[in-house]
N, C-alpha and C positions, 0 to 999 in steps of 0.2 A: 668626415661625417656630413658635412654642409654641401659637399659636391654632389653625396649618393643620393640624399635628398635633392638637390636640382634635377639632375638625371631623372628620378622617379617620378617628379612633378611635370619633366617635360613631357617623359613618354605617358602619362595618364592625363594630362591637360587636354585631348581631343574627348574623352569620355567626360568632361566637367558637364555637370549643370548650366545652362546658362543663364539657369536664375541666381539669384544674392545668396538663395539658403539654398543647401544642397538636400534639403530634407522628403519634398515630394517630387520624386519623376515621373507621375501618371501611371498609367497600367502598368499591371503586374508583368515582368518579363518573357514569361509562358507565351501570356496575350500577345504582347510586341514581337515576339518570337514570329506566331503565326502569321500576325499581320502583316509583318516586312516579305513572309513567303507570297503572299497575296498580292501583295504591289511588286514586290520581282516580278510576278508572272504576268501580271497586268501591264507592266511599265515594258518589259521585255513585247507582250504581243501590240501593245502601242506604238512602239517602236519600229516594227516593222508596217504596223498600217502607213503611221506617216512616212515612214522614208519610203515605202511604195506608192503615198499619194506625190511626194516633195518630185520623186525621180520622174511620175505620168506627167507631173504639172509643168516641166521641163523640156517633153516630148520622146522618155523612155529613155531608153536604151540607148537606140542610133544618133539621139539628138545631140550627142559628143558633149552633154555638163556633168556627166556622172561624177567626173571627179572635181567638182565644184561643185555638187553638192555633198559630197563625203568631208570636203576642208571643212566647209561651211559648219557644219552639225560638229565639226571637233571645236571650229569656233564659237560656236552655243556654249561647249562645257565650259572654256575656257574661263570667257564672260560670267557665269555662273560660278564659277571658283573665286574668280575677282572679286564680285557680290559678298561670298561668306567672308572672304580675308577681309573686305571691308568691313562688312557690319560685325565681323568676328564670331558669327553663329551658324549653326548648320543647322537646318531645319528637318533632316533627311529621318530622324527619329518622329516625328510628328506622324511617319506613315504610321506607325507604331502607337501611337495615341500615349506619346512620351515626352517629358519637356526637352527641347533643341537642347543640341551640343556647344560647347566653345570649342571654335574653330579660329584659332590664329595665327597667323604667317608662318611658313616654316621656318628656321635658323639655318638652311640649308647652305654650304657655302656653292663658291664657282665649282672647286674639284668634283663634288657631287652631284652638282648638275651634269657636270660632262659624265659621269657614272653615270647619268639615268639618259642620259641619251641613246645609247644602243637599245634599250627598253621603249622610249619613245619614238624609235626609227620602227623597232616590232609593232607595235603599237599602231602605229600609223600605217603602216602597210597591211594589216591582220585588219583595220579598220576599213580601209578605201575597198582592199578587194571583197571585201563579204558585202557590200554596196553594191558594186558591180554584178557579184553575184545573184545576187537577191532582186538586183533590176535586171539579169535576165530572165528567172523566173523563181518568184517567192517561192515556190513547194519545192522544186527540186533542189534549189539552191540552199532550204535546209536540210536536205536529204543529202547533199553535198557534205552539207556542214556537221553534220552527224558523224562521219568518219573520220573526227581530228585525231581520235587516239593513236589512227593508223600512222601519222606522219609525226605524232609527239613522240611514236616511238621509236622512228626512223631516222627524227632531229636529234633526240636523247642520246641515242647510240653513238653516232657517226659523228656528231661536235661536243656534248658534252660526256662522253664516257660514265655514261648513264643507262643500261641497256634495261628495257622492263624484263620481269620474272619472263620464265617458260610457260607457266599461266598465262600469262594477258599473252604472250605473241602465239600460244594456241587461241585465242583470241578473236586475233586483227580478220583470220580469211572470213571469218562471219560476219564480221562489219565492211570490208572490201564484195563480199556476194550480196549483202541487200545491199551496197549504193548499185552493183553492176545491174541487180536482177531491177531494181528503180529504173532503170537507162534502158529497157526493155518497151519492146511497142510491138502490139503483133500488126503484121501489116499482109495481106491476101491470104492468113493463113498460117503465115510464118513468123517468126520472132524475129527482129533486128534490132539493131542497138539505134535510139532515137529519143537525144537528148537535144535541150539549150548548150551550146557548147558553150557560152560565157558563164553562164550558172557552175559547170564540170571544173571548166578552168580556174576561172575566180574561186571559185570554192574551195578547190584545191592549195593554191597559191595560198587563201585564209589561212585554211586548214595549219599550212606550212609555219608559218610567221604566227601564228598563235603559242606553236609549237614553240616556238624562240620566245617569244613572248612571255611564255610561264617560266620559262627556264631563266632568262635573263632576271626576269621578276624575284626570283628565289637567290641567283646570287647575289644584286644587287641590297635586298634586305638583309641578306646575311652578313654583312657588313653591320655590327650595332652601333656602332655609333653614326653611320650613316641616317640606319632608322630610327637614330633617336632625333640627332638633328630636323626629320622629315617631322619629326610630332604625329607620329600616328600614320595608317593609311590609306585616311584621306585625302591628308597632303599629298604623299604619294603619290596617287592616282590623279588628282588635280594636277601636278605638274606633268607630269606623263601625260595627260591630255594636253595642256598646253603644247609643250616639246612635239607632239606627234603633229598639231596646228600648224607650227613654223613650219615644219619638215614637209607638209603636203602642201605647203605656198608654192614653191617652187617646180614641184610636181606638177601642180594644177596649173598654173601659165604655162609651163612648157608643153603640156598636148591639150590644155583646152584655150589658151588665150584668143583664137578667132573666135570662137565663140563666147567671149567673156562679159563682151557687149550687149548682146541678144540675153545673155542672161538678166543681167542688170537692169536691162530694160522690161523683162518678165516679173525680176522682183519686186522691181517699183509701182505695177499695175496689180499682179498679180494677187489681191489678198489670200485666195488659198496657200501659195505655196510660200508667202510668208509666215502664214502660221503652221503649215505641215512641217516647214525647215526648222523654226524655232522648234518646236512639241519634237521631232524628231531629236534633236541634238539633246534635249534637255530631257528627253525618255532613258535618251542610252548613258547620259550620266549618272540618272537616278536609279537604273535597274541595274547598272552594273555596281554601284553603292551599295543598295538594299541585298544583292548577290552577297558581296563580300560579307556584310554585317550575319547575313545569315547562314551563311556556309562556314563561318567561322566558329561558332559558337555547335554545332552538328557532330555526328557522328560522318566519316565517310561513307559508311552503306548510306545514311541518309541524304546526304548530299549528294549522292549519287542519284539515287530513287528520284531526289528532284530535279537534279538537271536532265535526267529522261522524261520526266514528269511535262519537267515545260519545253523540251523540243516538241513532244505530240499537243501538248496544248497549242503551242503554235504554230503549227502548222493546220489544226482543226482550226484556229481561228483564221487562218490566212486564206486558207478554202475558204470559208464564209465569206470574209471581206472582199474576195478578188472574183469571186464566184463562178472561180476553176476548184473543180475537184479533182482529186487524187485520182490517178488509176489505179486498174486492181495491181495493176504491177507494181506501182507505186506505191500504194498502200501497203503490198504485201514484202515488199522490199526495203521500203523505211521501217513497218517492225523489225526485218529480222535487222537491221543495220543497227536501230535504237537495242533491242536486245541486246545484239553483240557488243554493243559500248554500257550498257547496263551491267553486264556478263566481267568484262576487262575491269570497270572499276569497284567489283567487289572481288574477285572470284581470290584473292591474294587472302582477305580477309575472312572469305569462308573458309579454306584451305589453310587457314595458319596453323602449325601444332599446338597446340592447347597444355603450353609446358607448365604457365604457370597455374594453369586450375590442377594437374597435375602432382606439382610441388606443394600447393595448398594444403591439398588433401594426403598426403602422405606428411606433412607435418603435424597438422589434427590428429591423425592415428597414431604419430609417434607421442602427441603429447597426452590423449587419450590412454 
């Protein structure tokens, strides 16, 4: 009896109050509900200004720091993870106009750290390359990023013996025809294909390792006593961000260390691109927090609706900010691509048999 009870206190201790009395949490859940979609979306197209101002303030693309600034923003979260285990509170509810969380230390041991390592290898590569991406060029490189389904389903199949319905992979060629008709540029008349190839690439490669990503992410929780150890999925994700840190140490010296100097000496002078790196790092741990909280608690057509929701929101806002617009081809190729991923993640759920509203009603008449 006294063990099920620990058990139970450990996994519900991230939801505590982190006031004395647990009696008022601020707004109603509805409320918080909404809110936290709010700062997702906000936090998400933040997210992308800064790390498109942190990558320009660096010297773009060709200036060879890309991937010293993709470590750096994993080392934001890290720090930021450190912070809550320190002070033992998460503040991440506040978006919410809710009182903070108690957040403290995982009990995690060494074995389970080496478990979340192949998640924090994903992790960290699904991280650097959508960086790369997005620093070759923000619109297309979400237009890129829009066709993950295509390669979760590709990853699913062929490593984890997971294959989608015949639903979604009638699917995938509508979200493969808007990124192609996206890569489209008429040029004297004629149409040729005429993309960022770092954007195509990296995007891709994302695309791939996200794939692994969610997958890895689902075995490793399926473990419960793993996720119980973790205290919740904040820890989680905090140490997963950590682990992806180390992992891109080494990365990052070995193809950018000439450049490591020039960098440091940019950060040192530079006040923009010290505050776009911080704001940057500490966007994508807060909007991928406020994701989770929010996507958890949802229906999946909803969650669905909003992750298409906020790929076109940012991408409208990214247009603004960079003040490149879409083309019509782009335009008219990221809808159908967002559709088709619209399309993939309900279409199982509009198409399910309807056995048990079926059986409902045929026992009503029987008992009628």
């Amino acid at each position: 009896m006294c063990n099920t009870d620990s058990k139970a206190s450990k996994t519900k201790k991230e939801d505590e109050p982190a006031t004395a009395s647990g009696g008022f949490k601020g707004a109603p859940d509805s409320v918080a509900l909404l809110l936290f979609f709010v700062f997702w979306y906000a936090g998400n197209m933040k997210y992308n200004e800064y790390n498109t101002a942190s990558l320009a303030s660096v010297g773009g693309k060709f200036a060879g720091m890309t991937m010293t600034v993709a470590t750096l923003q994993l080392g934001v979260c890290g720090v930021y993870a450190a912070i809550m285990w320190l002070v033992r509170i998460n503040p991440v509810r506040l978006f919410g106009l809710q009182v903070p969380t108690k957040q403290s230390m995982p009990e995690s041991t060494a074995e389970d750290i080496a478990k979340t390592v192949p998640l924090g290898f994903c992790s960290a590569a699904a991280h650097a390359c959508t960086v790369f991406a997005l620093g070759g060029d923000p619109l297309f490189g979400q237009i890129v990023k829009s066709g993950e389904p295509v390669l979760s389903a590709l990853v699913n199949t062929v490593f984890y013996n997971k294959p989608p319905s015949t639903n979604k992979i009638l699917c995938l060629p509508i979200i493969v025809g808007g990124v192609a008709f996206a890569s489209l540029k008429k040029i004297d008349g004629a149409y040729a294909l005429k993309f960022d190839q770092t954007a195509l690439v990296f995007g891709m490669l994302a695309n791939t390792f996200a794939a692994f990503k969610g997958s890895e992410n689902k075995k490793l929780m399926s473990d419960k006593k793993v996720a119980e150890r973790f205290g919740g999925v904040g820890n989680q994700f905090a140490i997963t961000q950590i682990i992806a840190f180390f992992l891109c140490l080494p990365v990052m010296f070995g193809t950018e260390s000439a450049m490591f100097s020039t960098f440091t000496s940019k950060l040192a002078t530079d006040t923009d691109l010290q505050i776009n790196l911080f704001l940057s790092g500490l966007c994508f741990y807060l909007y991928n927090e406020l994701a989770t909280m929010t996507l958890k608690v949802t229906g999946p057509v909803t969650a669905s609706v909003a992750n298409t929701a906020k790929r076109v929101i940012v991408m409208v806002y990214m247009a603004a900010i960079t003040g490149k617009s879409l083309t019509d081809e782009q335009k008219i190729g990221a809808g159908i691509a967002i559709s088709g991923v619209l399309l993939y993640s309900v279409i199982d759920d509009l198409l399910k048999p309807k056995k048990e509203t079926t059986t409902t009603t045929t026992e009503t008449k029987k008992t009628q």
